[in-house]
C-alpha positions in Angstrom: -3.0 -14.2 -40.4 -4.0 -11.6 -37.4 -0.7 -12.4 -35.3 0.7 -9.7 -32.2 4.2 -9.1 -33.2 4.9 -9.8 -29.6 3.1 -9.8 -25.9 3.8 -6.5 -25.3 1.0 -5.8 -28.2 -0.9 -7.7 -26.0 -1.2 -5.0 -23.9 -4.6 -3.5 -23.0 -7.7 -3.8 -24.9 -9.3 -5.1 -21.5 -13.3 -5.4 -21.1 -15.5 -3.2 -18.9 -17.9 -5.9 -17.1 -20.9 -4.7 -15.1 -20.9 -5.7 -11.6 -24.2 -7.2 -10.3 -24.7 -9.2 -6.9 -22.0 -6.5 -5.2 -23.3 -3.6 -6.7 -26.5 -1.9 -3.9 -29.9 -2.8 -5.3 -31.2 1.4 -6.5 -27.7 3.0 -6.6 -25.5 3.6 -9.3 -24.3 1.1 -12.0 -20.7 0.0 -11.5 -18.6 -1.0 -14.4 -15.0 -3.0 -13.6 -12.3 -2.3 -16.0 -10.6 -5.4 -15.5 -7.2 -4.9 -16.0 -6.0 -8.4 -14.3 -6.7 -9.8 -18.1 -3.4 -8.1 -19.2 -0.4 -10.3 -20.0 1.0 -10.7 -16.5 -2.1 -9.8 -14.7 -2.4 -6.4 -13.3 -2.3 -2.8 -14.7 1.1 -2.2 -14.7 1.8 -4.2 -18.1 0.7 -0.4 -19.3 3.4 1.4 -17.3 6.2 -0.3 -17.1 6.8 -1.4 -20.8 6.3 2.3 -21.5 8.7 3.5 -19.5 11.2 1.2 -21.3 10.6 2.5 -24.5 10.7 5.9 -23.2 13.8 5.2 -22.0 15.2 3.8 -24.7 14.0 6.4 -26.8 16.1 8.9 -24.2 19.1 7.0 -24.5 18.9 6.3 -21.0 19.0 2.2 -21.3 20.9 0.5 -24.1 21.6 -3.0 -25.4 22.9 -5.4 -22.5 21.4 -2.4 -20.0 19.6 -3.1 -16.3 16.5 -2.3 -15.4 16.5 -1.4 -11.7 13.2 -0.8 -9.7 11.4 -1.1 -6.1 8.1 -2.7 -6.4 4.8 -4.6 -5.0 5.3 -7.0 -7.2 3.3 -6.1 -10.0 5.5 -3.5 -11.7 8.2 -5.8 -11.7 6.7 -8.6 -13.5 5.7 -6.0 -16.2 9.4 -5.1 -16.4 10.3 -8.5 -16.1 7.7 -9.3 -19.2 9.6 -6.4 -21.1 13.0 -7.3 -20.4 12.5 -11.0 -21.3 11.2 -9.9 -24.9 13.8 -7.1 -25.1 17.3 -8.8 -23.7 17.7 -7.1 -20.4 18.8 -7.9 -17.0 16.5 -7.2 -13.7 17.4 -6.1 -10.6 13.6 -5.7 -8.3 13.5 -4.9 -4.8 10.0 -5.1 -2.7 9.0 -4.8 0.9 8.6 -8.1 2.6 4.6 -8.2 3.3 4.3 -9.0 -0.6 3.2 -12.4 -1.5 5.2 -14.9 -2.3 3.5 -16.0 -5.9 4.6 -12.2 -7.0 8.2 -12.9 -5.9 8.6 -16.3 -7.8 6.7 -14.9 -10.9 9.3 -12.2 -11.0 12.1 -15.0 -10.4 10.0 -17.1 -13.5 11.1 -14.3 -16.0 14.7 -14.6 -14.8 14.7 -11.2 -12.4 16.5 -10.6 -9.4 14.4 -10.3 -6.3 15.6 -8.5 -3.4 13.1 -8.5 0.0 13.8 -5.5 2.6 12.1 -4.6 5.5 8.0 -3.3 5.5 8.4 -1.4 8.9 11.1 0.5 8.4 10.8 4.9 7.5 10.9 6.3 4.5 14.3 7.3 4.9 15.6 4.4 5.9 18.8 3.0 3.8 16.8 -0.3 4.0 13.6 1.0 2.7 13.2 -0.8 -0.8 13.2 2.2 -2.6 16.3 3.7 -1.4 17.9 0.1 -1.7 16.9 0.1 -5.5 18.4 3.3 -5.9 21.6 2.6 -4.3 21.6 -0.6 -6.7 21.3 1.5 -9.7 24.2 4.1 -8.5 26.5 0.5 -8.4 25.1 -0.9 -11.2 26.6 -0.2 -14.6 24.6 0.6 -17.0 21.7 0.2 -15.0 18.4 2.5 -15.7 16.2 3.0 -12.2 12.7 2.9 -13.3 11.2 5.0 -10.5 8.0 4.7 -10.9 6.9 6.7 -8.0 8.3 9.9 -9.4 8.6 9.2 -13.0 6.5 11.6 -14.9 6.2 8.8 -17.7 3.8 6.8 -15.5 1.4 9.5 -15.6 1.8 9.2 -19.3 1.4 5.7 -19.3 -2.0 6.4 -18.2 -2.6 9.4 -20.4 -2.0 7.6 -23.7 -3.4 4.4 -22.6 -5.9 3.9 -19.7 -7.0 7.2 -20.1 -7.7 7.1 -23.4 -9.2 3.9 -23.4 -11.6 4.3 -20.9 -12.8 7.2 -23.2 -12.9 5.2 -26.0 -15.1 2.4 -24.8 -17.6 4.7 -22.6 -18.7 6.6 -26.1 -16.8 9.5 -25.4 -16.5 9.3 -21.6 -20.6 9.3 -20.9 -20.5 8.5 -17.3 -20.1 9.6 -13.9 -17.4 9.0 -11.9 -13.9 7.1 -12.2 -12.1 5.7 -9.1 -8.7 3.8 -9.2 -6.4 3.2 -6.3 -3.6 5.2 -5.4 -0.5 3.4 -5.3 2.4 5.2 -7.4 -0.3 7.8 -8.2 -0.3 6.7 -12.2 -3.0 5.5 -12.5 -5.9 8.1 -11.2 -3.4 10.9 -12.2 -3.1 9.7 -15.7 -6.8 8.7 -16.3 -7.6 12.1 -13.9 -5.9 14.4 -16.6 -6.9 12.9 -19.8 -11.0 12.7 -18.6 -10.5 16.4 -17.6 -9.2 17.8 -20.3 -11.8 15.7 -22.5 -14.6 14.9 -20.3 -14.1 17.3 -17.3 -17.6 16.3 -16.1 -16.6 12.9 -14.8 -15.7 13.0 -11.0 -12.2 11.7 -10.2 -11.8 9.9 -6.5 -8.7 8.0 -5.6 -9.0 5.2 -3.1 -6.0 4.9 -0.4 -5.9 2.2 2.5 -6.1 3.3 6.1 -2.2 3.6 7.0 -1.0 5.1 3.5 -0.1 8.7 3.1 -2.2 9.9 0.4 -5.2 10.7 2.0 -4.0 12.5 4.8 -1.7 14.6 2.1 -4.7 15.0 -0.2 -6.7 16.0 2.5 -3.8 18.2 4.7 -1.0 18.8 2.3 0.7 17.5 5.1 3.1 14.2 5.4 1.7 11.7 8.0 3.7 9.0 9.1 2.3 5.4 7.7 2.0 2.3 9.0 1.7 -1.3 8.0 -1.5 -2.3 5.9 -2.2 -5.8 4.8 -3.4 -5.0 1.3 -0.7 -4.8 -1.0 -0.4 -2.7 -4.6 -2.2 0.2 -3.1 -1.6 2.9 -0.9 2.1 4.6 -0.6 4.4 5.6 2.9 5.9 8.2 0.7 5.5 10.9 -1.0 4.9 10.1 -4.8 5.5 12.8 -7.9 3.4 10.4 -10.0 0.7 11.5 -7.5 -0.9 14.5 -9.6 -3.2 15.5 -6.4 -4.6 18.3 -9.0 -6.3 15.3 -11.4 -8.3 14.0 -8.4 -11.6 15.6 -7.1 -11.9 13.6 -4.0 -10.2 10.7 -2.2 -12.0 8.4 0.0 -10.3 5.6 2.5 -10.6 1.7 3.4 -9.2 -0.8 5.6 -7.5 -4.4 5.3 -10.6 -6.2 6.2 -13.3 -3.8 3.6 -10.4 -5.2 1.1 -10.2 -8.4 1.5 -13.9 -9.1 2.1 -15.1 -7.4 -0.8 -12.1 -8.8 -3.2 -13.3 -12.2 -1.8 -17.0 -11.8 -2.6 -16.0 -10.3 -6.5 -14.4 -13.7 -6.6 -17.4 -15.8 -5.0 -20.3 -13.3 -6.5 -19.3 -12.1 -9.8 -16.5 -14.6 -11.3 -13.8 -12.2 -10.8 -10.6 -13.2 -10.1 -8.9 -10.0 -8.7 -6.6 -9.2 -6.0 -7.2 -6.7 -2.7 -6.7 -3.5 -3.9 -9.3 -4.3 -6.4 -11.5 -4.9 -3.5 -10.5 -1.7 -2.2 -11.8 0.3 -4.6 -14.9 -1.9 -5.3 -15.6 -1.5 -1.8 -15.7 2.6 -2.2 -17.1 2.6 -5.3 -20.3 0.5 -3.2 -20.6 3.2 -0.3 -20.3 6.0 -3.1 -23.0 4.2 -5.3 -26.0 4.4 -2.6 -25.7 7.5 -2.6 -26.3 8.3 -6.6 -29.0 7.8 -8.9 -29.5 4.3 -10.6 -29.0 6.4 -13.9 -25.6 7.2 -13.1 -22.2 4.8 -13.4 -19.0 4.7 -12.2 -16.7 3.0 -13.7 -13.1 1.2 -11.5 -10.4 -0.2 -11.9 -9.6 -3.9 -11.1 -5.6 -3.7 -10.9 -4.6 -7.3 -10.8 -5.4 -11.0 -10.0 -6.0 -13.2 -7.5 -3.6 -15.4 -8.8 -1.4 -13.7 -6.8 -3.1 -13.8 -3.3 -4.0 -17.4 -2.9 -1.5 -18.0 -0.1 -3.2 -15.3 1.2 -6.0 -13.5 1.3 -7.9 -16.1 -0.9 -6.8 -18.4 2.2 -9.7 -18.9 4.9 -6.5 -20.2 7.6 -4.6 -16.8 6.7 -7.7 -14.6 7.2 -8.2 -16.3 10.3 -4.8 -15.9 11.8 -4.8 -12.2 10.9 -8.4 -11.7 12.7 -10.7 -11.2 9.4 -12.9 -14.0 9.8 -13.9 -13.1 13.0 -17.6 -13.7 13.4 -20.0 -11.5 15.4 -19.9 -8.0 15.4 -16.5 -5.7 15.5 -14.3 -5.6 18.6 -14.3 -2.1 17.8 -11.6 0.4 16.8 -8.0 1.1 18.1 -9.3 4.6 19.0 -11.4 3.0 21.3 -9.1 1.8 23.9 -7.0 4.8 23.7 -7.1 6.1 27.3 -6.2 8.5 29.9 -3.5 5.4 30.8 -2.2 4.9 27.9 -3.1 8.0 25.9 -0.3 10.2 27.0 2.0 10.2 24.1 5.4 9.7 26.3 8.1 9.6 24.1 11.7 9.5 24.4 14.3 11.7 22.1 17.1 9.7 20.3 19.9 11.6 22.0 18.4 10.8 25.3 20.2 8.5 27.3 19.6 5.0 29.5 19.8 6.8 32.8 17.0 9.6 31.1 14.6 7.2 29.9 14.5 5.1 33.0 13.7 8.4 35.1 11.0 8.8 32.4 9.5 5.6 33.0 9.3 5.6 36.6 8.0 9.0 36.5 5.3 8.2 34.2 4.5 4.5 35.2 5.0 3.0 32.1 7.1 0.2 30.5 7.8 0.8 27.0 8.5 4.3 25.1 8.5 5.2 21.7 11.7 7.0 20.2 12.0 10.0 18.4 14.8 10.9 16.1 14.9 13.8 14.3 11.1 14.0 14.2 10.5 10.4 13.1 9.5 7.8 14.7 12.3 5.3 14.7 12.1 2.6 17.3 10.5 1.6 21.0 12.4 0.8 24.1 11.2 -1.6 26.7 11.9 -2.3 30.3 13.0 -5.7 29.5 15.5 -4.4 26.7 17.4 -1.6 28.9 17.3 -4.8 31.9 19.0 -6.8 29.1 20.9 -4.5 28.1 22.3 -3.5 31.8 22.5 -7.4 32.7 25.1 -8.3 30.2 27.4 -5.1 30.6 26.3 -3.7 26.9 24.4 -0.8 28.8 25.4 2.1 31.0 23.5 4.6 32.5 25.1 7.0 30.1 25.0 4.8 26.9 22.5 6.1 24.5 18.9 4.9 24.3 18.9 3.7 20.9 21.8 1.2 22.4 19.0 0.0 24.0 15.9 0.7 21.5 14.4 -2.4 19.1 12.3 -2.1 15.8 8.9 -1.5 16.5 6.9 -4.2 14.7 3.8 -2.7 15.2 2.7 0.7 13.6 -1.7 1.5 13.7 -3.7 4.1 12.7 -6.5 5.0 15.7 -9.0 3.8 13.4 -7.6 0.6 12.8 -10.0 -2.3 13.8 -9.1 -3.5 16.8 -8.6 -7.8 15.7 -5.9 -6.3 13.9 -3.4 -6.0 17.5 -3.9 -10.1 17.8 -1.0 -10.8 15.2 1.1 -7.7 17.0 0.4 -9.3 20.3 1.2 -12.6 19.2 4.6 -11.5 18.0 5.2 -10.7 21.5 4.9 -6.9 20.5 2.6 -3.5 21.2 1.1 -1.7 19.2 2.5 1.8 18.8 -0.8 4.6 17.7 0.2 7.1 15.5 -1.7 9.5 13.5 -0.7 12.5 11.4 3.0 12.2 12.4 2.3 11.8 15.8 2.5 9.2 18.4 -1.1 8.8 19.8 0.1 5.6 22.5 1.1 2.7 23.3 -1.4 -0.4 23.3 -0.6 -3.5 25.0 -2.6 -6.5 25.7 -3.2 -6.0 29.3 -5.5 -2.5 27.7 -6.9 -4.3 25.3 -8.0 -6.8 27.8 -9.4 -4.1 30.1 -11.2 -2.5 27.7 -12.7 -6.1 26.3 -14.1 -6.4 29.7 -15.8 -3.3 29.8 -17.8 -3.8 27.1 -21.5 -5.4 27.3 -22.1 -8.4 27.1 
């Protein structure tokens, strides 16, 4: 009897399927590796059970142990999968954008789930990874997974994806490979193993408008992120399982490129996968019209749609965040960036109340972004310092981030412009920021100005 020993040996082994009605008519084939058919539906089932038995093998988690980590979602169910089979505990935290299906599949194998704060900086102590880690210090015999800067998620990828791929394309005979860049694993995995056996094939890593990959790729220079929609792709911080030297190239794509071409590999070619899949579909489709019909590249799918159809899969939630919009594009966030609201007036977190108001009056405007030690960290209002001064919790000399609120929303200039509607409706602006600096400030009453301007 052919029997698996258990599901973890269920574990890759996943078809290459040619895609057709997405793929441009004269341009390169596309093949999708569709790694949603693993056990709990993504490509992570490679990583994290590896990193288990790595660490096992290191001594580094024992019988009765915890397994600690930060994750999307889809790493932990892989842990989760692992520790079920193997006897551990879980302990997950994730950023609270992530779908809720990935949080109660996580719950299902008996984890732990712990939702922080998406807009919040890097070095926040409420950031999910520096929760996780601070869970792992407290933990007894607890083993922090950190797959963001383990070396043994490149491996992961090595040994398995990597290899694979090689495998199955008679010796790596084709053109280009492109995967997303999330932890970094994935294209830094497959990215050393094709070049040290088929160094012709192109590596590209796809990232998501608002993630810092590109821009570090591109700069070698941290940019501040912002909030994306699309989840399991893209980073805010700086990953050492991001191998920048296994990638050729790295290209970039926004929520709504995501989600309409993860929507049509669902409706056009029977694939059930999730956004970041359309992500890199979407990239792979620009990049094919411009190669020969003789050449392929080949792309990962990462993980389902089972996951996404609260979401994304949903016509009411692509409504509400402005992705079904008909007609042509309002345009980009760039766009309305003006000589009014250009100037990028911004406060320092040792300022005070008295300082800021002077600021405001000076300048004519009626909210500021606040910089703290070189980070962007929070916005104060007019209405917040009036508060503030109304019920005796503000002085003139109190300090402005007495006064300062969390910013809710963070856009990159070439954000598409329906994507301030759910920021305005939160009763919020939208704060510009590009390469670690604060570009402006939008608010409604600009966007409204710059609506009526256009042509009609």
């Amino acid at each position: 009897m052919d029997a698996k020993p258990d599901i973890l040996h269920a574990i890759g082994g996943t078809p290459l399927v040619r895609l057709n009605r997405v793929a441009p008519e004269g341009g390169a084939t596309i093949l999708a590796k569709c790694e949603f058919m693993n056990p709990t539906g993504s490509i992570k089932d490679r990583m994290g059970p590896y990193i288990i038995e790595q660490a096992e093998k290191a001594g580094l988690l024992k019988p009765g142990g915890t397994i600690v980590e930060n994750t999307s979602g889809n790493t932990g169910q892989a842990l989760a999968m692992a520790a079920a089979v193997k006897g551990y505990r879980c302990i997950f935290t994730m950023p609270d954008k992530m779908s809720r299906e990935k949080i109660d599949m996580m719950k299902a194998f008996g984890a732990e789930v712990i939702v922080t704060p998406t807009d919040v900086p890097g070095d926040s102590p409420e950031h999910y990874v520096n929760r996780a880690k601070r869970i792992a210090q407290e933990t007894p015999g607890a083993f922090y997974v950190d797959q963001y800067h383990s070396q043994w998620n490149i491996e992961a990828h090595y040994h398995l994806t990597g290899r694979e791929i090689y495998e199955e394309t008679d010796g790596g005979k084709f053109d280009v490979f492109m995967g997303g860049t999330g932890t970094g694993g994935t294209v830094s995995g497959v990215g050393r193993y094709l070049k040290e056996h088929a160094p012709n094939v192109k590596i590209v890593g796809v990232d998501p408008l608002g993630s810092v990959h590109y821009t570090l790729f591109k700069t070698g220079k941290l940019p501040t992120a912002y909030v994306y929609a699309v989840e399991g792709i893209g980073e805010d911080i700086k990953c050492e399982a991001m191998d920048f030297s296994a990638v050729d190239d790295m290209v970039q794509v926004n929520d709504k490129q995501s989600f309409d071409m993860a929507r049509r590999l669902v409706r056009e070619e029977g694939l059930f996968a999730g956004g970041s899949s359309g992500s890199i579909v979407h990239a792979a489709v620009e990049l094919a019209k411009t190669m020969r019909p003789d050449q392929t590249i080949i792309v990962t799918l990462c993980d389902s749609g089972s996951r996404y159809v609260s979401k994304f899969l949903s016509d009411k939630w692509m409504a509400e965040h402005g992705f079904l919009e008909e007609g042509p594009d309002l345009g980009l966030v760039q766009d309305v960036l003006g000589a009014s609201n250009m100037s990028p007036i911004t406060v320092d977190g040792d300022a005070t109340v008295g300082d800021t108001i002077t600021l405001m009056r000076e300048h004519g405007v009626s909210q500021v972004p606040v910089i703290d030690s070189g980070s962007l960290t929070s916005i104060v209002r007019e209405a917040d310092i009036l508060n503030g001064l109304r019920a005796g919790r503000l002085k003139l000399d109190s300090p402005i981030t007495d006064a300062a609120g969390k910013i809710a929303g963070v856009v990159y200039p070439r954000a598409r412009l329906e994507e301030l509607f759910h920021i305005f409706d939160a009763g919020h602006v939208a704060v510009v920021v590009d390469g670690g600096a604060v570009m402006g400030v939008v608010s409604q009453i600009d966007l409204i100005e710059h609506m009526a301007k256009r042509p009609h």
